[in-house]
C-alpha positions in Angstrom: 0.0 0.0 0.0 1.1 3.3 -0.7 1.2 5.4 2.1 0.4 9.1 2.8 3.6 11.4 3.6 4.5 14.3 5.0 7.7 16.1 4.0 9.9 18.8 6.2 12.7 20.4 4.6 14.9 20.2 1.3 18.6 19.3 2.4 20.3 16.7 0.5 20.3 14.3 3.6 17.0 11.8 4.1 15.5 11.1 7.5 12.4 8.9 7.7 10.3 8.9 10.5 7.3 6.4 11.6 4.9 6.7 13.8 3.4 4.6 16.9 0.0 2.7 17.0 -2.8 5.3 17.3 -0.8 8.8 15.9 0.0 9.6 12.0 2.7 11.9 11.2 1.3 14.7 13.6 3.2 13.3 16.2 6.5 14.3 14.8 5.4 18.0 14.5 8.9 19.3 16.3 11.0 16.8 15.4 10.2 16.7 11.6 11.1 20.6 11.5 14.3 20.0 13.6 15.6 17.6 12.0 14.8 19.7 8.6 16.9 22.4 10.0 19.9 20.5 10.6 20.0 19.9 6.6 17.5 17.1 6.2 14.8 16.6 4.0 12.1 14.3 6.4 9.5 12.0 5.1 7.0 10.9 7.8 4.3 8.4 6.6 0.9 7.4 7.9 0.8 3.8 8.5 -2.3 2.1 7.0 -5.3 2.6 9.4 -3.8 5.7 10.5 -4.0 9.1 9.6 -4.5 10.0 6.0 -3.3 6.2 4.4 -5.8 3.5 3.7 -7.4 0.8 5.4 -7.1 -3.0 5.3 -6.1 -5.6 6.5 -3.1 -5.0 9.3 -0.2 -6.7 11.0 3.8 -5.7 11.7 4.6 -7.6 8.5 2.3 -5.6 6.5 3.3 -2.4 7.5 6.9 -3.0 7.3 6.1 -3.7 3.5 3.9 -0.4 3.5 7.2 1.8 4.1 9.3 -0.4 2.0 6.7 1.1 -1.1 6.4 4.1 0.1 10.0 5.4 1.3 13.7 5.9 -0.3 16.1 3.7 0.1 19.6 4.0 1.7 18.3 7.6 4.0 21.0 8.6 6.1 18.1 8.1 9.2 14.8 6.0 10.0 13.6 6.9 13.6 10.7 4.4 14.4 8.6 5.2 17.6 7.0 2.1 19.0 4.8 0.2 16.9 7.1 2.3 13.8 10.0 0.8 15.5 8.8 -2.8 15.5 7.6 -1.8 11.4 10.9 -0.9 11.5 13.3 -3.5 12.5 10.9 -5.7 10.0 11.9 -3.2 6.9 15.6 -2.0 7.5 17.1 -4.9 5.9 15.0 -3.6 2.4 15.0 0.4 3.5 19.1 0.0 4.6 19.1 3.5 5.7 22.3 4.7 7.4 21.7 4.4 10.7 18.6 3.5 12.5 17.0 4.8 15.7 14.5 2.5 17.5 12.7 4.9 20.1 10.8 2.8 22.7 10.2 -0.2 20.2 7.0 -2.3 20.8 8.8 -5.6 20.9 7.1 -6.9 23.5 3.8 -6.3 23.8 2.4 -6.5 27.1 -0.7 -8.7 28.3 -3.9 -7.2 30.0 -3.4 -8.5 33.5 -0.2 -6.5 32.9 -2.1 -2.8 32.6 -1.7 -3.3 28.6 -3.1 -5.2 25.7 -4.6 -4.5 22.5 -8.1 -5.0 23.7 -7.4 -1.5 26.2 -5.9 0.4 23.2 -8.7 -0.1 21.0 -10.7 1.3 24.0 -8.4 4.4 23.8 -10.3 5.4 20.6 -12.7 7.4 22.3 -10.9 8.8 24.8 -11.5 12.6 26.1 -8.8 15.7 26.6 -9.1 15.0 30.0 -7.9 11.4 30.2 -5.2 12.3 27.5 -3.9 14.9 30.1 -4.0 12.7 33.1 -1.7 9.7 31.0 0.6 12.8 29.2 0.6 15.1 31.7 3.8 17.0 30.4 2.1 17.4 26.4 1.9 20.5 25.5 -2.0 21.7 24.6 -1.6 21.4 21.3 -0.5 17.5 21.4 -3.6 17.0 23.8 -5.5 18.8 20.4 -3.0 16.2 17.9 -4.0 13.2 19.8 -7.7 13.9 19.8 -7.4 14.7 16.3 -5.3 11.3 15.6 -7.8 9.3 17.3 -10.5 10.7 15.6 -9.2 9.1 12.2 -7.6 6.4 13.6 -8.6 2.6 12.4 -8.8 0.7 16.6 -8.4 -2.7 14.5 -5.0 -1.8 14.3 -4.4 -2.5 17.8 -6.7 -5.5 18.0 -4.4 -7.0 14.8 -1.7 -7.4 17.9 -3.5 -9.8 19.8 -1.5 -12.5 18.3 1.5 -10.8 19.3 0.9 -10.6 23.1 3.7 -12.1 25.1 6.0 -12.7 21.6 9.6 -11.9 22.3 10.3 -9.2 18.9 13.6 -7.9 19.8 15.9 -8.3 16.5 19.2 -10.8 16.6 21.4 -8.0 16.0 21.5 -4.6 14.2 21.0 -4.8 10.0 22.6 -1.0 10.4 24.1 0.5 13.0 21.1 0.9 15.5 19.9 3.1 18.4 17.6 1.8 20.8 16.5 5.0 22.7 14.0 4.3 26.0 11.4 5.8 28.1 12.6 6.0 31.8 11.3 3.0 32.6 10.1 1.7 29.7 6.8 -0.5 29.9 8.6 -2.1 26.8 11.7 -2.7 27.4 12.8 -4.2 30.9 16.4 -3.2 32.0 17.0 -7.0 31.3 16.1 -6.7 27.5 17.9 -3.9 27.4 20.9 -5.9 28.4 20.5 -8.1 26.1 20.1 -5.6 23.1 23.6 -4.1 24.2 25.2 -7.8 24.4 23.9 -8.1 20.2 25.4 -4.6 19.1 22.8 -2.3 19.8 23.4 0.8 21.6 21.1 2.0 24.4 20.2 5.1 26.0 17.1 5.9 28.3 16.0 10.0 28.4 15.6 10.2 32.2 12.2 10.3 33.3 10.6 10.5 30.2 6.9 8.4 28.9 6.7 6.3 26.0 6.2 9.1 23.5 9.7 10.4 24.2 9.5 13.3 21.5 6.0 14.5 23.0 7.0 13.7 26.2 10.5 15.9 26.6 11.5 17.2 22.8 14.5 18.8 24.2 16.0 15.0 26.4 14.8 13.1 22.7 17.0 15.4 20.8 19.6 15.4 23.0 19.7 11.7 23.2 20.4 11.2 19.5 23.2 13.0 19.8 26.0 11.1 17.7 23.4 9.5 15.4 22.0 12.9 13.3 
């Protein structure tokens, strides 16, 4: 499926940038123009079910070949937040950009006696400004206004197409690129024993101190500082 885009910027260096389950390329509002002022020009896609792309049927796998269609080959950076980093870790070996950044990866995905599962993000679909505010308490207003607008559009099969996913160990073997794995502080994700083992197959790992799963939403200024090295 070809996938709706958003571009920043018209440097001769590529960044790609997907998204998590339940946001489009909104969520990147900051980071895409950042990233455009430090000489890049950044795509950032829609997933299918998300956003402006289509609908159908879903799955990691299917994404994955989603951005393989719809983005260049050989960028000098893919940043993949969550669900986009577990899309992915299942496309770098086609996209091969440069380096890769994987920030709070969904490669393990929680079950619902654990305060997670797909069945309770679908249920997020209709949630209000005020609940937003009470789980993202350091958004800014006008990512409270994004996510309500995300949701709005947003396909909730998506989540319940992970169900066979629940309790699957995703982490990759080893890096395709060299590879970032960037955390939340903790990370509902990734335990501090996974993150072990991510740095004992090549990965490198860095948590942004106090931070929630939406790092870039969450502190813009400790995400961008934690890729330092890797732009």
């Amino acid at each position: 499926m070809q996938l709706h885009t958003q571009t920043w910027g018209e440097g001769d260096r590529v960044a790609l940038l997907i998204h998590g389950l339940m946001a489009d390329h909104r969520t990147w509002r900051r980071v895409g123009p950042a990233l455009a002022d430090r000489g890049y020009r950044v795509i950032a896609v829609d997933l299918r079910g998300h956003g402006a792309s289509g609908r159908g049927e879903y799955g990691p796998a299917l994404y994955a070949d989603d951005v393989v269609e719809s983005l260049p080959v050989g960028a000098e950076l893919a940043i993949g937040h969550s669900l986009g980093g577990l899309t992915l870790s299942l496309a770098v070996d086609r996209l091969r950009p440069a380096r890769a950044v994987f920030s709070d990866p969904a490669w393990h995905l929680a079950a619902p006696a654990e305060g997670f599962g797909p069945e309770l993000f679908a249920q997020f679909k209709s949630a209000t400004r005020e609940q937003i505010r009470a789980m993202s308490p350091r958004w800014e207003e006008v990512d409270v206004d994004i996510e309500l607008a995300t949701l709005a559009v947003w396909d909730e099969q998506t989540a319940l197409s992970l169900a066979p996913l629940v309790g699957t160990d995703l982490m990759p073997a080893a890096p395709v690129v060299p590879s970032l794995v960037q955390l939340a502080d903790p990370s509902a994700l990734i335990s501090e024993e996974r993150a072990q083992v991510l740095e004992s197959r090549g990965f490198e790992v860095r948590s942004v101190p106090g931070a929630g799963h939406t790092i870039h939403r969450d502190d813009f200024d400790g995400f961008m500082a934690s890729l330092e090295g890797w732009l």
